[in-house]
Legacy VTK file of the C-alpha trace (Angstrom):
# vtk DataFile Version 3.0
C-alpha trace
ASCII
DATASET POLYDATA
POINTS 199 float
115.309 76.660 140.850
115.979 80.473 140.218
115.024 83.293 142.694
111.096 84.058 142.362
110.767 86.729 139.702
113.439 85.089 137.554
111.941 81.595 137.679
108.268 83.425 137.483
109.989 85.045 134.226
111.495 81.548 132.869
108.277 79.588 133.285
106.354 82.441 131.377
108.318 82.515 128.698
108.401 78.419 128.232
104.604 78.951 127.945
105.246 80.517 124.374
105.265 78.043 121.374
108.617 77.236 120.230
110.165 78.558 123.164
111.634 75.032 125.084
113.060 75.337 128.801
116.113 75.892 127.920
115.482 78.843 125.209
113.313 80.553 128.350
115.878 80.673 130.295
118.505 81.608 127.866
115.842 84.485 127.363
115.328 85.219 130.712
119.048 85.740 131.785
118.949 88.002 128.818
116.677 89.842 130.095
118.852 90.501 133.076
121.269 91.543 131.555
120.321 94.498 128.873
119.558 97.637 130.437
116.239 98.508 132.291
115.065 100.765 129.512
115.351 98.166 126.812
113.457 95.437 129.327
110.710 98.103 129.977
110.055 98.648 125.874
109.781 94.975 125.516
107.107 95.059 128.484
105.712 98.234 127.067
105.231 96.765 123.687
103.530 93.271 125.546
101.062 95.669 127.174
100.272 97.702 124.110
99.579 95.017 121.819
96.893 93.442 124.295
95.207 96.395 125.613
95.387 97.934 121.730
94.897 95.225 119.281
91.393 93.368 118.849
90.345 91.384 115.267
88.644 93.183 112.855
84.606 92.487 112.868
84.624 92.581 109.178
87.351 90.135 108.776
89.098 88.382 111.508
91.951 90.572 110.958
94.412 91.637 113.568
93.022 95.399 114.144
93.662 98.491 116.077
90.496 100.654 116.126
87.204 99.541 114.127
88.271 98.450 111.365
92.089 96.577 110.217
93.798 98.598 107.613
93.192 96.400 104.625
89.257 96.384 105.196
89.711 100.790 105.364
91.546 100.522 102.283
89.175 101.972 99.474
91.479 100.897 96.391
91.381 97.311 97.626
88.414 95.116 95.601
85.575 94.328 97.600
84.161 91.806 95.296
87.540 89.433 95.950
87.869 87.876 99.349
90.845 85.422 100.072
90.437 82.991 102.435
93.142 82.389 105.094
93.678 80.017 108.202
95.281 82.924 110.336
96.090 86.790 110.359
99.837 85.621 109.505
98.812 84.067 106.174
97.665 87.547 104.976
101.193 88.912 105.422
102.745 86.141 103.227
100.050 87.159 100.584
100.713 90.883 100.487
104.579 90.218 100.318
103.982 89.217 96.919
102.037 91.449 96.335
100.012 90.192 93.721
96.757 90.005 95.493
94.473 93.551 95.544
91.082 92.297 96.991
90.018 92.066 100.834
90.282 88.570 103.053
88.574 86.640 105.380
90.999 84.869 108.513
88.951 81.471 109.833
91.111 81.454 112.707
92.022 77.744 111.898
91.240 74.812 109.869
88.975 71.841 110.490
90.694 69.140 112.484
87.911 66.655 114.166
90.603 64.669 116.061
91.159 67.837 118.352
87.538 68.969 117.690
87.636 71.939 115.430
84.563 71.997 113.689
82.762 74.195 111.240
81.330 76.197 114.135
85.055 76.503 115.817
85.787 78.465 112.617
84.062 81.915 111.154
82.619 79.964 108.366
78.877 81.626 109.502
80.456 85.185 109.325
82.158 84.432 105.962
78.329 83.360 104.373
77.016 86.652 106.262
79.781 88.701 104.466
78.946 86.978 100.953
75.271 89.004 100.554
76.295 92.086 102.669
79.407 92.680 100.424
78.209 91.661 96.595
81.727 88.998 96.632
82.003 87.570 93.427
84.857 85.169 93.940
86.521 83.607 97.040
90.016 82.774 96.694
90.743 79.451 99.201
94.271 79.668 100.202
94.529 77.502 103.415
97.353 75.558 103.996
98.605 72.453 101.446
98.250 70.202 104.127
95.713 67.479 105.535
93.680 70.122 107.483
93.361 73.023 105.324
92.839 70.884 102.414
90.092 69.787 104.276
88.957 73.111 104.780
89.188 74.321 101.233
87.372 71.222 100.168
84.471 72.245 103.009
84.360 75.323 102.074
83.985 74.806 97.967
81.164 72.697 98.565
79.381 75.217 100.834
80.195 78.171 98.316
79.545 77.032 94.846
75.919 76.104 95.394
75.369 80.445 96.333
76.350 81.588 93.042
80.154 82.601 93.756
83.557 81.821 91.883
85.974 79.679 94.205
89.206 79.145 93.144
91.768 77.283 95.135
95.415 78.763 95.259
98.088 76.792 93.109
100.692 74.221 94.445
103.091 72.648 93.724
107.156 72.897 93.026
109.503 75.880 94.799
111.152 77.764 92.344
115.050 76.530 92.539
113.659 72.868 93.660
114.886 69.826 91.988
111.876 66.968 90.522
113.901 64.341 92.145
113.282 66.006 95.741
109.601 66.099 95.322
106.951 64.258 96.918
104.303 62.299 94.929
101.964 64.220 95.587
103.890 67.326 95.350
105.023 66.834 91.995
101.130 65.764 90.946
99.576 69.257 91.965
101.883 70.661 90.206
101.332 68.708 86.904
97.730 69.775 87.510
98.012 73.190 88.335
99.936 73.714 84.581
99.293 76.797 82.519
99.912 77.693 79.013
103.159 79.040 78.301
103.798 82.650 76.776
105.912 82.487 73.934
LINES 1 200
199 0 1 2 3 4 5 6 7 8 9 10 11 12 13 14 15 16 17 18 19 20 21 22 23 24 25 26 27 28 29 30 31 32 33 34 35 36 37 38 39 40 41 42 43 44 45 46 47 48 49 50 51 52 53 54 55 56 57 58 59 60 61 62 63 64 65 66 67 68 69 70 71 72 73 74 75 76 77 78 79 80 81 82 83 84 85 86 87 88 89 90 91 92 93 94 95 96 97 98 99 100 101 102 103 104 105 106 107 108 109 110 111 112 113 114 115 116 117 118 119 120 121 122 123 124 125 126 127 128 129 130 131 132 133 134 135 136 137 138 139 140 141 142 143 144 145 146 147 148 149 150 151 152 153 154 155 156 157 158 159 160 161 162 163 164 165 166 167 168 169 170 171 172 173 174 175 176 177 178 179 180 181 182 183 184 185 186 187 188 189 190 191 192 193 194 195 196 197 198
């Protein structure tokens, strides 16, 4: 449809998820239009991040060098590992900051319709990491949903026979959310996940 680098460019960019054919092309034409040096930073940065970043053998973590920057940290607790689906998840957990122990990314969560298994996941490197790191408690904090409750549900069973605390991350209402919005099942983890209240 285009001329051969610029339809080359379009169909490469509707490879990306989220990105339909008309968002690659509105990208594209972009492209062609800001000046070389900005296009060449954007290719720069492409290039960088894949000849650069790897995952982190300890923990699944995005990483550049040995190690990612959480599993160098030496004031972070070694004892705590939180479980996530994905190397995204940990940045929503260290934006509240709240959390001070290490993690463990699965790279997914069971789903046997399109065959992700146990062995699809790094459930074997999470059991290795267990003895070699004295953890005392694995937080579970997959996704509410069908797959990572799945996952959590796996994994509890697996974990509580060896000894360790697993807790399971609370869910239920937004803050600023209205009752009558809520699903069923919403509203129920959240009448089960109650706490005291400080007077």
């Amino acid at each position: 449809m285009f001329a051969g680098p610029l339809q080359a460019l379009v169909d490469e960019l509707g490879r990306l998820p989220g990105i339909g054919p008309k968002s690659a092309q509105r990208i594209a034409f972009h492209l062609l239009k800001v000046a070389p040096e900005d296009a060449m930073r954007l290719a720069e940065a492409v290039v960088a991040v894949k000849e650069r970043i790897t995952l982190c053998p300890r923990c699944f973590n995005v990483a550049e060098g040995d190690l990612c920057a959480i599993c160098t940290d030496t004031r972070r607790d070694g004892t705590v590992l939180c479980v996530v689906e994905d190397p995204r998840d940990i940045v929503s957990v260290e934006k509240t900051q709240e959390f001070r122990g290490r993690y463990h990314v699965l790279h997914g969560a069971l789903n046997p319709i399109e065959g992700v298994g146990p062995d699809q996941l790094r459930v074997k490197e999470l059991l290795v990491r267990l003895d070699d790191e004295s953890v005392t408690e694995i937080i579970l904090c997959t996704n509410p949903n069908l797959e990572g409750e799945a996952t959590a549900m796996y994994l509890a069973r697996l974990l509580k026979p060896l000894g360790v605390t697993v807790t399971r991350i609370a869910s239920g209402l937004p803050v600023g959310g209205d009752l009558e919005y809520a699903d069923e099942l919403t509203l129920g983890r959240a009448l089960e996940g109650r706490r005291e209240v400080d007077a």
